[in-house]
C-alpha positions as CSV (number, residue, x, y, z in Angstrom):
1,X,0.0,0.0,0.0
2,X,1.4,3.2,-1.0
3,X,0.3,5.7,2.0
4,X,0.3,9.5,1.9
5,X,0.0,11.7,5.0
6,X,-2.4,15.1,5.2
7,X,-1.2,17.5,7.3
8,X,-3.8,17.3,9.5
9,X,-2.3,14.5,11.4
10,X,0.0,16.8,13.0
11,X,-1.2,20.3,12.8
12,X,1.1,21.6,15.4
13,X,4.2,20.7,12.9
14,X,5.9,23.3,10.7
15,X,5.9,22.1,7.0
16,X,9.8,21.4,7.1
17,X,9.0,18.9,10.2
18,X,6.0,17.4,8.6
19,X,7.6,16.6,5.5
20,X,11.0,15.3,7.5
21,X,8.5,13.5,9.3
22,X,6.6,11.6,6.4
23,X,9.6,11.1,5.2
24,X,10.9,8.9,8.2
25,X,7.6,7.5,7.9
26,X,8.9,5.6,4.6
27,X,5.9,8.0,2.3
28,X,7.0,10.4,0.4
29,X,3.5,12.3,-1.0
30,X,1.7,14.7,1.5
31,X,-1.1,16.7,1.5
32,X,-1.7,20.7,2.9
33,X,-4.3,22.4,3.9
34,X,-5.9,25.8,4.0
35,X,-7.3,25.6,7.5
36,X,-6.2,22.7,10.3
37,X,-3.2,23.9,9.7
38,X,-4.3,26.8,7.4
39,X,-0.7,26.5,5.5
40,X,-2.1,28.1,2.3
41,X,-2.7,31.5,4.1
42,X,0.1,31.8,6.3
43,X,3.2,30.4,4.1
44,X,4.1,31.4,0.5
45,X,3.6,28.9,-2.0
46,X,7.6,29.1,-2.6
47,X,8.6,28.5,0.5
48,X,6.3,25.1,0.7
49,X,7.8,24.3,-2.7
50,X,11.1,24.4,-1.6
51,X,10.8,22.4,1.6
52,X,9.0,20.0,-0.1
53,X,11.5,19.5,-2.9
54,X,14.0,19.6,-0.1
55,X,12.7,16.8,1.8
56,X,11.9,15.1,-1.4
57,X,7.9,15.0,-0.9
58,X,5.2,15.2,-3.4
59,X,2.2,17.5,-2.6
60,X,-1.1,15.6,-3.9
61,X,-3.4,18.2,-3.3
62,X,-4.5,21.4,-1.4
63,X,-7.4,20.9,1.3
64,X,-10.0,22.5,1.0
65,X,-12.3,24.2,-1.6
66,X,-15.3,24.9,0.0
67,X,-18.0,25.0,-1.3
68,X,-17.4,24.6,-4.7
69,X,-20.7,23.6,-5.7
70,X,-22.2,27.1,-4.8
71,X,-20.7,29.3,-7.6
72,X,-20.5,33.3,-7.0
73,X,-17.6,36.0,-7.5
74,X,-16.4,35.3,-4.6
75,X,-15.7,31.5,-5.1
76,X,-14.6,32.2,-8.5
77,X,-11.9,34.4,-6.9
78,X,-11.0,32.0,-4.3
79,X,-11.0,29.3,-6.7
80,X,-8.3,31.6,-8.2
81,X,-6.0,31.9,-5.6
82,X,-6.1,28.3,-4.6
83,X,-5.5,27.3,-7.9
84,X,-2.1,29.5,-8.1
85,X,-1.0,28.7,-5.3
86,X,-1.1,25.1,-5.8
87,X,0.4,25.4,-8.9
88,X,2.9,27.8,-7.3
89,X,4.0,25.3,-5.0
90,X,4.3,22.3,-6.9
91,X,0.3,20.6,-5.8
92,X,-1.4,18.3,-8.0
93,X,-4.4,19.3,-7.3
94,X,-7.5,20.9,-5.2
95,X,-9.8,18.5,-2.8
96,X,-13.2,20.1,-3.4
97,X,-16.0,19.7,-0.8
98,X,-19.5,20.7,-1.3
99,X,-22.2,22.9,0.5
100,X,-22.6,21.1,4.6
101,X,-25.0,22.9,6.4
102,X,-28.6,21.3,5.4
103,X,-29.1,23.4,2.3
104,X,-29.8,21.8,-0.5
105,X,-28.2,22.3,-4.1
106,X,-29.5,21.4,-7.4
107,X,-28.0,18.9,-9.7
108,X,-28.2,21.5,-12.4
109,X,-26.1,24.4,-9.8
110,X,-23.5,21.5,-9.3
111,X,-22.8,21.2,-12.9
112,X,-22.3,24.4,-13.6
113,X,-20.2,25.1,-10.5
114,X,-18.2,22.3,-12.2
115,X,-17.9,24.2,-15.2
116,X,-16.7,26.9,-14.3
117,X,-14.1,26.0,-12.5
118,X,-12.6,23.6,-14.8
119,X,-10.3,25.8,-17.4
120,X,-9.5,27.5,-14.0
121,X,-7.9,23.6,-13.6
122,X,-6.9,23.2,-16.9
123,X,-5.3,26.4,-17.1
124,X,-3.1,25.6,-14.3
125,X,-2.5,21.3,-14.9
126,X,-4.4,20.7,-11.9
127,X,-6.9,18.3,-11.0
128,X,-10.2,18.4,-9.0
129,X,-10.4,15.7,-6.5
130,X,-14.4,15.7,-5.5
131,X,-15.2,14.9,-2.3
132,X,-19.0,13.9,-1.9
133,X,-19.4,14.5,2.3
134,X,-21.9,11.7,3.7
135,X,-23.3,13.8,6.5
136,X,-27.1,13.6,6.7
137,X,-26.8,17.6,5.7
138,X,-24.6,17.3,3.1
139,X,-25.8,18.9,-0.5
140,X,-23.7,16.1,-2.3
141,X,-23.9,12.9,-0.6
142,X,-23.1,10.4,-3.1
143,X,-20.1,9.4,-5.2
144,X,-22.6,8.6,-8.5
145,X,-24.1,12.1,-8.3
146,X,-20.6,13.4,-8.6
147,X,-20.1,11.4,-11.7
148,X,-23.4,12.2,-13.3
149,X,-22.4,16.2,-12.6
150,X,-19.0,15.5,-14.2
151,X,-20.4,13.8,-17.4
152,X,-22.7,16.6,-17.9
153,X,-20.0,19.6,-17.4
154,X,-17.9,17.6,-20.1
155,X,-15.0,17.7,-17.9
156,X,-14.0,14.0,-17.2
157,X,-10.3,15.0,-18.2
158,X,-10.0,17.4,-15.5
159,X,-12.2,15.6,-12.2
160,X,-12.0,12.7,-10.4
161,X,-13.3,11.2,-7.1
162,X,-12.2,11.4,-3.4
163,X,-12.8,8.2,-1.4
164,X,-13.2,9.0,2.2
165,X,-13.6,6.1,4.2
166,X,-15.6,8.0,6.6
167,X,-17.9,9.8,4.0
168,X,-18.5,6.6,2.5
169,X,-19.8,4.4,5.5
170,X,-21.7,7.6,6.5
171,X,-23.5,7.8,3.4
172,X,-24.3,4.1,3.1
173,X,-22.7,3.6,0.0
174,X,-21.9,0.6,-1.5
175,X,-20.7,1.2,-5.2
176,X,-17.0,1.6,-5.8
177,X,-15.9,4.1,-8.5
178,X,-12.1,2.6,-8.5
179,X,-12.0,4.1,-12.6
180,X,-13.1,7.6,-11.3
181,X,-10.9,7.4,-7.7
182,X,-7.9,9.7,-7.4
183,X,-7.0,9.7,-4.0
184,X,-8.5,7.8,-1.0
185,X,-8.7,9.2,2.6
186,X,-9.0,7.2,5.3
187,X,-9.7,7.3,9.3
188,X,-11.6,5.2,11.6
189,X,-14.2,5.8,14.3
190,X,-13.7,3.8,17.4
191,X,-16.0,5.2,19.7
192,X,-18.7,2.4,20.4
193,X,-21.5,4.8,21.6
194,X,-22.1,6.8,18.9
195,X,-24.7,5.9,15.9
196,X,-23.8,6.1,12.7
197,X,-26.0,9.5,11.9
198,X,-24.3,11.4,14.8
199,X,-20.6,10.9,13.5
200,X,-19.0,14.1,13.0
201,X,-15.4,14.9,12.3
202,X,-14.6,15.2,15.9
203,X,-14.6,11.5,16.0
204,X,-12.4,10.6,13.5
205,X,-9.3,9.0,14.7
206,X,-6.3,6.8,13.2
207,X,-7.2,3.0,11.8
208,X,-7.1,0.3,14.2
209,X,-8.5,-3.1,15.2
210,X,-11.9,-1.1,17.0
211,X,-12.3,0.9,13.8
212,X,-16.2,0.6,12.5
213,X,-15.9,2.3,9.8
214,X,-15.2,-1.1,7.8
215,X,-11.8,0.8,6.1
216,X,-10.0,-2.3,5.9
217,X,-12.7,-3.9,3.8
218,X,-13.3,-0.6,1.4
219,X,-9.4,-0.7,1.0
220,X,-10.0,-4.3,-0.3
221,X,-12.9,-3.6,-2.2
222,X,-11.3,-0.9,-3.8
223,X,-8.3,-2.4,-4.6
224,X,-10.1,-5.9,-5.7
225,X,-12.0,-3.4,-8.2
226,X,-8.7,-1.9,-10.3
227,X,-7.8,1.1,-7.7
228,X,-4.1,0.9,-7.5
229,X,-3.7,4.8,-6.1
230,X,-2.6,6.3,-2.8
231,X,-4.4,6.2,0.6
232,X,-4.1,9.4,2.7
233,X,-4.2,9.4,6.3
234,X,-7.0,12.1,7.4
235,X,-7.6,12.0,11.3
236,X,-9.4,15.4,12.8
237,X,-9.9,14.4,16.5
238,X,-8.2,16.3,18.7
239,X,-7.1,13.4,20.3
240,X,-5.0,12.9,17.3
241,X,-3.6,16.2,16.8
242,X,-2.8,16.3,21.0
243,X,-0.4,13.2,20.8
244,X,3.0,12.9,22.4
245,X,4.2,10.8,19.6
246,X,2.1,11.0,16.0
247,X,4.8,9.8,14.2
248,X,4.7,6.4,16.3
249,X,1.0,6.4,15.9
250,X,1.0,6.7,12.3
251,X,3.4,4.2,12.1
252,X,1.3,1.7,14.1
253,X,-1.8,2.3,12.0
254,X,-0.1,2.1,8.6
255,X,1.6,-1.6,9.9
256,X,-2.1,-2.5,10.9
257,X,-3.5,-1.5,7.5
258,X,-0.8,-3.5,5.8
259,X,-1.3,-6.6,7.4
260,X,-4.9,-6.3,7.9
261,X,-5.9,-5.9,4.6
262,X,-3.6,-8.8,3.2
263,X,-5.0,-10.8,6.1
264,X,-8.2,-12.9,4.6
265,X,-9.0,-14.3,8.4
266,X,-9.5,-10.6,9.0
267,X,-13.6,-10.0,8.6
């Protein structure tokens, strides 16, 4: 398995430790962000560049565009700046999430938010990595909605899908797009008390044995399917972020993942 790491793992890290970190980590692809830690707005793009080509890490994408399915001035213009500065610092590409606060969108909205931004893509060599969000107040829920939205824009060379392990148990899907999957993010929930519904963010922790978000059989489902892409570590409980050692912990879960998922006694 060829694992990347998001920053958010270890917000409190400066980029240069992060990437030294991955690299000891045996990965070499990362991912940034614009808010947990909001790298994009506090660090110029050259600067990442350089420590990242210094450390010798790819950046697969900028985290996150939001939300790009409700198209105005002023998410053309921040669409913009993302865009340069992920081309600025040497990203592949721009995780996209849509609308999450109960409102819904229309299919017809999502295209042509889609259509917009893509020259702003093109223009740059960048890619748009969708992320459907499976909260119950999510305006783009599902993986083959995405799809549907990217056929009609007529920009299939320029999109492609983000897996989130969590977003996908949440929404209750069960189809695997392994043709239309660029990246895969994965986290597990281990707390036992909490229903599926009531998941939130907050609760998303590294992968282990107690994880119930069934990551180790969507990693095998995906890869039985074709996928044959990166899986990106994406944890945003605090109680992640607070720990003495995250390198160790990272370490632990990508050794469980390995074995896990080549294990067929493991359900």
């Amino acid at each position: 398995m060829d694992f990347a790491i998001n920053h958010i793992c270890t917000p409190k890290l400066p980029v240069e430790d992060f990437f030294a970190m991955v690299r000891r980590l045996g990965a070499t692809q990362v991912e940034i962000r614009n808010d947990i830690p909001d790298v994009m707005n506090h660090i110029a793009p050259q600067t990442v560049k350089k420590a990242a080509e210094a450390a010798g890490v790819e950046i697969l994408s900028i985290n996150a565009l939001y939300p790009f399915n409700v198209w105005s001035r002023d998410m053309a213009d921040r669409a913009v700046a993302m865009a340069d500065y992920a081309q600025a610092c040497g990203a592949k590409a721009l995780v996209m999430c849509p609308l999450n606060d109960g409102t819904a969108v229309a299919q017809d909205d999502l295209v042509a938010a889609l259509a917009a931004l893509a020259p702003i893509l093109r223009q740059r060599g960048l890619t748009g990595l969708i992320e459907p969000l499976g909260f119950p107040v999510s305006s783009l829920r599902h993986k083959a909605d995405a799809i549907v939205a990217i056929k009609a824009a007529g920009a299939q060379d320029v999109y492609q899908l983000m897996h989130d392990t969590f977003h996908h148990h949440l929404a209750g899907e069960t189809e695997f797009f392994p043709e239309w999957t660029g990246l895969v993010h994965i986290s597990g929930v281990t707390d036992p008390t909490v229903a599926a519904q009531d998941m939130l963010d907050a609760h998303r922790v590294l992968v282990d044995a107690d994880d119930r978000l069934g990551n180790v059989a969507q990693i095998r489902a995906l890869r039985d399917a074709g996928y044959t892409g990166t899986y990106s570590f994406e944890p945003f409980a605090k109680v992640v972020h607070d720990l003495a050692d995250a390198e160790r912990a990272l370490q632990t879960s990508m050794n469980y993942l390995r074995l896990a998922v080549q294990d067929p006694a493991h359900a």
